[in-house]
C-alpha positions in Angstrom: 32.2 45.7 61.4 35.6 45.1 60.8 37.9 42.4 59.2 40.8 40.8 61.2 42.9 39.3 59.7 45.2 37.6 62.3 42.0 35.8 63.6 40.6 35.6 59.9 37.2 36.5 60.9 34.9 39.0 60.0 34.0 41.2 63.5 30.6 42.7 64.5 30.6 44.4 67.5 28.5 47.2 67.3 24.7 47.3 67.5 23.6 48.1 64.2 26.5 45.2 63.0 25.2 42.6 65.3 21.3 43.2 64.4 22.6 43.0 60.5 24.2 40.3 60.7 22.0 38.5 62.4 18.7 39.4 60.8 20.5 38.5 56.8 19.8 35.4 55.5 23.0 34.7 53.9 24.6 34.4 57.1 24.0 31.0 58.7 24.8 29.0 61.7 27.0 26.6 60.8 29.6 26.4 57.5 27.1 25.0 54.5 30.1 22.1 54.0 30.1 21.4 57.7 26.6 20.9 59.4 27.8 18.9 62.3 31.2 19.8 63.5 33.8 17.1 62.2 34.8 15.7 66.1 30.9 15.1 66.4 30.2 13.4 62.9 28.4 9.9 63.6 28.1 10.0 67.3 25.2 10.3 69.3 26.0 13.5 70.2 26.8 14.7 66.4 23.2 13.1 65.5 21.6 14.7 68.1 23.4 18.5 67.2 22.3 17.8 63.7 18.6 18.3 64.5 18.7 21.4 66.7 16.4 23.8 65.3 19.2 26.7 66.3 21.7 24.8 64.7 20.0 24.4 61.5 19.0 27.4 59.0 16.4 26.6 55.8 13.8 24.4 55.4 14.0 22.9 58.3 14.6 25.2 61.1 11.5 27.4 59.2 9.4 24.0 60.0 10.9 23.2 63.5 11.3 26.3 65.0 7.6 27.1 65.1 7.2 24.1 67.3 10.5 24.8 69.9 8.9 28.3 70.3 5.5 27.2 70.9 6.8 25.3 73.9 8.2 28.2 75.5 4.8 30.2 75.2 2.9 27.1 76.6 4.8 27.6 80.3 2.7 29.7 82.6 5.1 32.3 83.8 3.8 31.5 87.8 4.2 28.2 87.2 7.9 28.6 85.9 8.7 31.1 88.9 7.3 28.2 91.1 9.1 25.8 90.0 12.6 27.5 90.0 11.8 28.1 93.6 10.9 24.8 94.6 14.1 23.4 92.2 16.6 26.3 94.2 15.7 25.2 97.6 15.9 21.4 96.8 19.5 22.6 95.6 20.2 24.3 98.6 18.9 21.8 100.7 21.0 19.1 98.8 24.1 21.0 98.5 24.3 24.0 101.5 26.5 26.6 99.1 26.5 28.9 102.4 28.4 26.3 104.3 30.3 25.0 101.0 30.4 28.5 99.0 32.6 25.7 96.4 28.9 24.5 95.7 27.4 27.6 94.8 28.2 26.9 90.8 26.9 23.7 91.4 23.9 24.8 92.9 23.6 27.7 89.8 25.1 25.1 86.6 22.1 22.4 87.9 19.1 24.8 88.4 17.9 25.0 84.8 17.9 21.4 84.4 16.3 20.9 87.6 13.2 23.7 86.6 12.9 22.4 83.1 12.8 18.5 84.1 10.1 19.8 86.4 8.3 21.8 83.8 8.3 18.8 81.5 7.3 16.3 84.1 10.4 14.3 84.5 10.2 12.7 88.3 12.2 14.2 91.4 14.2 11.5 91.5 16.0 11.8 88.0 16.4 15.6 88.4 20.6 15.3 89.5 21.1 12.6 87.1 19.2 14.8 84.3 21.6 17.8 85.1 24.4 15.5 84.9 23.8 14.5 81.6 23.1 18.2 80.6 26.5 18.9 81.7 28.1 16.0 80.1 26.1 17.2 76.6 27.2 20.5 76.6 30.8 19.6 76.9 31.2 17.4 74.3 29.6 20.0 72.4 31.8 22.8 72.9 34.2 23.8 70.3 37.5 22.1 70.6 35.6 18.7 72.8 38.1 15.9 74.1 37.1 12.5 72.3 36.5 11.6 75.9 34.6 14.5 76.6 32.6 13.4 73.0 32.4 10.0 74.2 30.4 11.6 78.0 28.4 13.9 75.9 27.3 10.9 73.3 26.2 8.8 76.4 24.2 11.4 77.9 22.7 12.5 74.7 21.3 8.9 74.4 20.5 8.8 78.3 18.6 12.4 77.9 17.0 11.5 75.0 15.8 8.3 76.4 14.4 10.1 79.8 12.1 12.5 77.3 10.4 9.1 75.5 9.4 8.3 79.0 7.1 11.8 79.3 3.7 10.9 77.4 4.2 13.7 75.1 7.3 12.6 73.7 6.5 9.0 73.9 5.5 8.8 70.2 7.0 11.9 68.8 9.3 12.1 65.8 13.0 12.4 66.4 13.2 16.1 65.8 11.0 16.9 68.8 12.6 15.0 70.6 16.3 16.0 70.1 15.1 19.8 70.4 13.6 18.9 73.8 16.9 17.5 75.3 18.3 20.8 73.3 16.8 23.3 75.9 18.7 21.8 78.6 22.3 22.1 76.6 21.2 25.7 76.0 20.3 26.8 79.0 23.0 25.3 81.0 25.8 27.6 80.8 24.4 30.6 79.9 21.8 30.5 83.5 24.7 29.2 85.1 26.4 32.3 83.7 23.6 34.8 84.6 23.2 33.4 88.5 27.1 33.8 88.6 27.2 37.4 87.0 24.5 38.5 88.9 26.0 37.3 92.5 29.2 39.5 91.1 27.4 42.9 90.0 25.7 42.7 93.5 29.3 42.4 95.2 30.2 45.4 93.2 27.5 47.4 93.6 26.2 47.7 97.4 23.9 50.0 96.4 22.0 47.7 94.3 23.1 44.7 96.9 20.9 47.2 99.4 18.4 47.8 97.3 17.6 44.0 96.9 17.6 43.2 100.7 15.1 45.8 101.7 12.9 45.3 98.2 13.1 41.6 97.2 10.8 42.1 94.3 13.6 44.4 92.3 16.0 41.6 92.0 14.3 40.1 88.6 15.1 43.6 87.1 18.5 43.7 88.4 18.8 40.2 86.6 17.4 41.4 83.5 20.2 44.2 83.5 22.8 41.6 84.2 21.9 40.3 81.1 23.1 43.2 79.1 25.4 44.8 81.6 27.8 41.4 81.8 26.3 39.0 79.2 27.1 35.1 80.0 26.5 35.0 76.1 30.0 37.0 75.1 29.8 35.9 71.2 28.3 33.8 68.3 29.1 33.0 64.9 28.0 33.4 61.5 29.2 31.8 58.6 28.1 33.2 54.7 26.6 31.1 52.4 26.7 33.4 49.0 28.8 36.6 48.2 27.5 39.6 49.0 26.8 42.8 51.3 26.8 42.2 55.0 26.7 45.6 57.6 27.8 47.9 54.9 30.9 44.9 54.1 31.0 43.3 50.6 32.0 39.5 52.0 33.2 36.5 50.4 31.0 32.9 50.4 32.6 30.9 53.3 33.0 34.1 55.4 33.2 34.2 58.6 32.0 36.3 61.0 32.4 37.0 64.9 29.2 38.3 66.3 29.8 39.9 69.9 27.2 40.4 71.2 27.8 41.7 74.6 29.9 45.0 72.7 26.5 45.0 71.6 25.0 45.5 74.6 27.4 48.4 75.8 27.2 50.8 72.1 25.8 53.9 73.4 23.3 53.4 70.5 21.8 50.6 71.8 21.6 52.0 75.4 22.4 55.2 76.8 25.2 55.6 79.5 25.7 51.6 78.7 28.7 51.4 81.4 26.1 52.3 83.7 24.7 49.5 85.8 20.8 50.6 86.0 18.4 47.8 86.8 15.4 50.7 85.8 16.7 51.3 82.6 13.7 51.8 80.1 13.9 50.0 77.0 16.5 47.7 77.2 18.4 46.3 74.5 19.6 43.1 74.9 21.5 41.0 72.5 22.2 38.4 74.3 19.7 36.1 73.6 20.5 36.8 69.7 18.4 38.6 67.3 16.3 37.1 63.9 15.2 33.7 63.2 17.9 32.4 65.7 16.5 34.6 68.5 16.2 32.6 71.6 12.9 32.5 72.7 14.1 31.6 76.5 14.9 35.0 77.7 11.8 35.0 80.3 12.6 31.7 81.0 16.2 32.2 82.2 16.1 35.2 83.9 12.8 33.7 86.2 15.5 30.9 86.9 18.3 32.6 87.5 16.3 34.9 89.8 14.6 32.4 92.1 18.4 30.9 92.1 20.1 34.5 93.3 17.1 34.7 95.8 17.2 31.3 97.0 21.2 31.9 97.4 20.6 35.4 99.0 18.2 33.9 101.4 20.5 30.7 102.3 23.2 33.2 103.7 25.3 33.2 100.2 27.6 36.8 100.7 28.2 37.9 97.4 30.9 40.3 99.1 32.6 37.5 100.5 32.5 34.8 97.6 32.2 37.0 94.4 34.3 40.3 94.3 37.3 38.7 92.5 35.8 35.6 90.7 38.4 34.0 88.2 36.0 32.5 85.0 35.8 29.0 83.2 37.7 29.2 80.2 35.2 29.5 77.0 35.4 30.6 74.0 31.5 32.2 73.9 30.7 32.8 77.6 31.3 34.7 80.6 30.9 32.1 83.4 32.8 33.0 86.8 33.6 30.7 89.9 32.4 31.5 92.8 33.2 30.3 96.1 
């Protein structure tokens, strides 16, 4: 934990900072004077940020989040591997990334809109607009959003959160469950986008694992799972503090901020032996990219069954990852590791 002051952040990057941090209640998830960023205030797409459960801290993220996280355990993990199957091949089908490797992105930013619209019961037929929309949302909001790219993001927020009042169990539900329903495909966009992408890479770079995959099959989930920590599509977060105090061993100021990377995390020796190691049989795994505390994401299992049936479906469509992933340039971001393939 460390102050820089030509950025004039606060810095965690180790794992003990990055689990303190995150796990102390003075350090929130947005500024206390700024809920909803100040490009998103009164637009559909600022309304709909405001009641995201992991954009809120308090009273009511301790009442919503309960609910958000009981969704996740209600999925039947066969059911979710099924359906990100069935989604990858449609994509395949629909968009041949071995004859167009320019589509494989496409095929890997679409999937988790695709599996969830399935999972929630949303017909076939909406499916590309749905993951249009999710794309749409999550770029109007990212930091630093074009008023045009606000102005996509508002219409799709509306247009997603229209599509969920059409599914019986939203039909009569209050706002809040609503919003966070439409908020699991902006979360999951980039970051299994990120972990189909990385994953394609790490096999390009490591034939023996590449090997390993083609004559086992079943050992690609755990070579996902290391992905996760080994080259996070989560690089960062932020926290911002809400009253003076001690934070990592750091006596910080109220309107602090503070830098949370979580994929140094992920490679301190503390966390994980040999961490520059790529070892899809590591034993007890600590990953930080999915967060830590209250804001912990509780789609972990969720993305990496995705982004494994997409990697498979890719692998078994003819997708190289020698050919169309050894040098990948990335999508500039300020929080994740996405790379473009093809």
């Amino acid at each position: 934990m460390h102050r820089d002051d030509s950025l004039g952040l606060w810095i965690a990057a180790s794992a003990a900072a990055v689990a303190a941090v995150l796990t102390n209640e003075t350090c929130r998830v947005r500024p206390q004077a700024e809920p909803v960023p100040k490009g998103l205030v009164g637009t559909p797409a600022g309304n709909l940020f405001g009641r995201l459960v992991r954009m809120n801290d308090g009273v009511y993220h301790a009442r919503t989040k309960p609910t958000v996280s009981a969704t996740f355990a209600m999925l039947d993990a066969a059911a979710v591997a099924g359906q990100a199957r069935e989604a990858a091949q449609a994509l395949i089908a629909e968009l041949d990334p071995a004859g167009h490797p320019a589509r494989i992105m496409d095929v890997a930013f679409r999937l988790s809109a695709y599996v969830l619209a399935g999972l929630l019961g949303l017909p076939v037929v909406v499916r590309p607009d749905i993951a249009a929309r999710a794309g749409e949302l999550v770029g109007a909001l990212a930091p630093g959003a074009t008023p045009s790219a606000i102005e996509r993001g508002g219409a799709a927020a509306s247009g997603l959160l229209a599509a969920m009042r059409t599914l019986p169990r939203y039909r009569s539900a209050i706002p809040d469950q609503v919003a966070n329903a439409v908020g699991f495909f902006s979360q999951s966009y980039e970051a299994t986008a990120g972990l189909i992408g990385n994953t394609l890479v790490t096999l390009a770079r490591h034939l023996d694992v590449r090997e390993r995959v083609a004559g086992e099959p079943a050992a690609l989930a755990s070579v996902v799972g290391e992905v996760a920590r080994y080259d996070s599509p989560v690089q960062n977060t932020r926290r911002w503090v809400a009253a003076a105090g001690v934070v990592a061993g750091q006596a910080m100021a109220e309107g602090d901020t503070v830098l949370v990377v979580l994929a140094a995390a992920n490679r301190d020796p503390a966390a994980n032996a040999n961490p520059e190691r790529f070892d899809p049989g590591r034993r007890e795994r600590r990953v930080f990219t999915f967060g830590a505390g209250a804001h912990a994401c509780p789609g972990e299992t969720l993305a990496v069954t995705i982004a494994t049936a997409g990697v498979a479906a890719l692998l078994a469509a003819g997708v190289l990852p020698e050919r169309v992933a050894a040098a990948p340039a990335y999508r500039p971001s300020l929080n994740t590791r996405v790379p473009l393939l093809g």
